[in-house]
N, C-alpha and C positions, 0 to 999 in steps of 0.2 A: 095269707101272706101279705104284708105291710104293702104300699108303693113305694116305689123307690126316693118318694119326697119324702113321703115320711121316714123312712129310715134314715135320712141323710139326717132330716131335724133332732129325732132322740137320739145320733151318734153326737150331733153338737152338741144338744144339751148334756151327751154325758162326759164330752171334754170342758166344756166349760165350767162342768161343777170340779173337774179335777182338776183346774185353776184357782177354787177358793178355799182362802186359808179359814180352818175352822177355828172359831175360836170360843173358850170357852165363857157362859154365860156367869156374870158375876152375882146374880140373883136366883140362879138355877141350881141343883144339883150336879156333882162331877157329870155325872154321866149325858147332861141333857147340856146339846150343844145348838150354838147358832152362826147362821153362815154370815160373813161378812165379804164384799166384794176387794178387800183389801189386797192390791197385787202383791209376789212372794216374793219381789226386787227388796224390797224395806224390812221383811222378814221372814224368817222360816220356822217351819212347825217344826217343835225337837220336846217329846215327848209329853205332846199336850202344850205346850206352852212356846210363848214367842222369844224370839231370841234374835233382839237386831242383829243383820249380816255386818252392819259398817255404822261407826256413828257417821253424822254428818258433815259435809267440808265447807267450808266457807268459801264465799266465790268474790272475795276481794284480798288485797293485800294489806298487812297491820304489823304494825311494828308495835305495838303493846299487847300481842297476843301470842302465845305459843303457835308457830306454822301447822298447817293439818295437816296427814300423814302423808306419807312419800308416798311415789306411784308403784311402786315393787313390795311384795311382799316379800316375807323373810326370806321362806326358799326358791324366790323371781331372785333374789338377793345372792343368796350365795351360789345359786348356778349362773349369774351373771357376772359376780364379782370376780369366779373362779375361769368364766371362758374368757373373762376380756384379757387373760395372761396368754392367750392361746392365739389374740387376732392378730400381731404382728407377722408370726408364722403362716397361721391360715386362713386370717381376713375373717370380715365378716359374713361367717359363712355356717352351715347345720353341723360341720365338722367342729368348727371352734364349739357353739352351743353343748353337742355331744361329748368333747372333751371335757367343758367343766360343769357337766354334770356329772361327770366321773370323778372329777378331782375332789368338789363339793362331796363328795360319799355318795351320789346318789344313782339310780341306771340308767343307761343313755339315752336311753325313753323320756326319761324325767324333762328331759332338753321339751319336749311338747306342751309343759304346763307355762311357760315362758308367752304370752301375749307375742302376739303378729312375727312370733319366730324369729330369724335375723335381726329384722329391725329391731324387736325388742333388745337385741344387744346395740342397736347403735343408741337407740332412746336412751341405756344406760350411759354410753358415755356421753350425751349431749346435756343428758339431767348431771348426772354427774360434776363435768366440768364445772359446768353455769353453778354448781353448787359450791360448787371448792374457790368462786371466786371471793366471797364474804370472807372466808378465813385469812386470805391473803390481803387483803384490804390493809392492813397494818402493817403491814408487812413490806408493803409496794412505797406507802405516804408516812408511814414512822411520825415522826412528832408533829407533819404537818398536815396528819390527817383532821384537825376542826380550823384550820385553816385558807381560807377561801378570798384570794387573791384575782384580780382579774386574768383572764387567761389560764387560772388553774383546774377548771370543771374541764376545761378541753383538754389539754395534757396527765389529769385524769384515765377522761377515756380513752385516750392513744396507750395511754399505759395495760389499763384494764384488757383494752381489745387484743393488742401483742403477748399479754399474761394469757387469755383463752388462746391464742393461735396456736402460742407453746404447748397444749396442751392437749394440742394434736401429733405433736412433738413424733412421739414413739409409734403410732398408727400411719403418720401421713403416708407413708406409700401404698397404703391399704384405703386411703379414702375418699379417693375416685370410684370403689368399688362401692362406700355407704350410698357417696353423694348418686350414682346413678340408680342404688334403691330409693332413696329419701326421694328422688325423681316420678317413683311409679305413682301413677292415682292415686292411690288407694292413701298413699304414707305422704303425700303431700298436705294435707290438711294437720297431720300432726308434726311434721317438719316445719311448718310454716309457723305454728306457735308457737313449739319452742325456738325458733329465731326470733319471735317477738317478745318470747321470756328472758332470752340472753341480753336483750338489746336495753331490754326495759332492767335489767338489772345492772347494768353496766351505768346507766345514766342515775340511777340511784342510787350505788353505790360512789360513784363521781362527786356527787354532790348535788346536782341538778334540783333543783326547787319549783322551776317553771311549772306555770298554772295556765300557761298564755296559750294559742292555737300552736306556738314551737313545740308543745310538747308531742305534736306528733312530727311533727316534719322530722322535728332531729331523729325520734325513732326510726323512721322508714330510710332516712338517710344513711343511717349508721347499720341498719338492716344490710342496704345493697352495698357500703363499703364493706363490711365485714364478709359476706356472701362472697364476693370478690376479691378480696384478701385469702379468707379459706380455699378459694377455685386457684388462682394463683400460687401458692406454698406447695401445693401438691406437685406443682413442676419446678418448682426452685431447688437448683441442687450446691446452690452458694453454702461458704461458712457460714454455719447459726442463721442460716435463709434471712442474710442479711438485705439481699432484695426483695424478698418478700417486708421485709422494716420499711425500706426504703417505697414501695410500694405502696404500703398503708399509711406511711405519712403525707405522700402526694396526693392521694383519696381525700385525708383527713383535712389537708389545706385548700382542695379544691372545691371544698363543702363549706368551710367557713369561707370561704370567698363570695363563694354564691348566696351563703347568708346574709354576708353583710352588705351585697349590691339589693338582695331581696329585700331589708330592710331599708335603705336608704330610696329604695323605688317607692315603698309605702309611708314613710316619713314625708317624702317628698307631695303625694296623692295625696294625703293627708292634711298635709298644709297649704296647698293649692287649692284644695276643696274645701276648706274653711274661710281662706282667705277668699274666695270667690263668695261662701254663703254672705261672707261679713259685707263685701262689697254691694252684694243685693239688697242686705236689710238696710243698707246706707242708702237706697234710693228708693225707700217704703214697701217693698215688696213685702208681704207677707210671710216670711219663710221662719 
């Protein structure tokens, strides 16, 4: 009988070989195969031969390239498309999922091939929204959409950001219940990006061109107003949550505010500290 070390090592060696994908040798006979360590993430074995799982995504953003594939596949798609008719009535919840997997034609089982369950239906509507804003883009600035006047990239985004709030519209009573999942561990790391994909498309879709260090301030700025704008709406029970408007536009003026004192601090640093290098080289220093 083995020792117990040894039997532990030929149990790994025999998972380990049922990790590698075999593939077949281009100089060999069908039958005579050679092992390669190549992991089964980039491909799977389907009868003898390789068959990419997924082409691959590009990790920037390109406006002369076709977008890579949405995050949902077809039927992530239609069993989501079909429960989000179901969250007004029962929230984001395994009942809504279960419902439109039924509606979708499929069994209510089906609701489990759905990524991180719930959440995956909030992720649908957070992708969702942030995607429906690009079509509405013409729609918002009509003929003054290549038009770029001072003061219009900010009025812009007050437009663009009150266009996604609406579009919580039909849920808002239900999403105190997202926001305190989008909360857990686990689903904060991907709540967190997508508020950094909404933010970041809102400023290019605006118009925004900056290349300068603004280009992140304004994001995180526009981050925590909008975050607090969405926390906000959810208890406004005004006509057309016209304080929640009134709300996001005092956010929005009290950001350029602070911009423009932030800017006029470092204009100011700026010229005092040059003015003082000049004053040194005027008295031979070295500088």
């Amino acid at each position: 009988m083995r020792p117990p070390a040894l039997r532990l090592a030929a149990a790994s060696a025999r998972s380990i070989r049922r990790f590698r994908t075999i593939v077949p040798s281009s100089t060999s006979s069908p039958s005579t195969t050679t092992r390669t360590n190549r992991p089964l993430t980039s491909a799977v074995l389907l009868n003898h031969q390789l068959v990419p799982s997924s082409s691959p995504r590009r990790s920037y953003h390109s406006t002369t390239h076709p977008p890579p594939p949405g995050p949902f596949t077809p039927v992530e798609s239609a069993i989501l498309s079909a429960a989000y008719q179901h969250v007004p009535t029962h929230g984001f919840t395994p009942e809504a999922l279960a419902l439109g997997a039924r509606s979708a034609g499929y069994l209510d089982i089906s609701a489990t091939v759905v990524p991180d369950g719930v959440f995956g239906l909030i992720r649908w509507h957070l992708v969702t929204q942030r995607l429906a804003l690009a079509g509405k883009k013409t729609a918002l600035f009509g003929a003054e959409e290549n038009k770029l006047v001072p003061g219009e990239v900010a009025r812009r985004v007050e437009a663009l950001v009150w266009e996604r709030l609406m579009g919580n519209k039909e849920i808002n009573s239900r999403w105190q219940e997202a926001l305190a999942i989008m909360a857990q561990p686990t689903y904060v790391p991907a709540s967190v990006k997508e508020l950094a994909l909404l933010v970041d498309e809102i400023w290019y879709l605006a118009g925004d061109v900056a290349v300068d260090p603004s280009w992140y301030t304004k994001r995180a700025s526009l981050s925590a107003i909008y975050a607090a704008s969405e926390l906000f709406m959810t208890n406004d029970r005004s006509p057309d949550f016209q304080e929640t408007r009134e709300f996001l536009r005092r956010r929005l003026g009290e950001a350029s505010e602070i911009g423009d004192a932030t800017r006029s601090v470092r204009e100011w640093v700026s010229f005092t500290a040059s003015a003082g290098i000049n004053v040194l080289r005027s008295k031979g220093m070295p500088i």
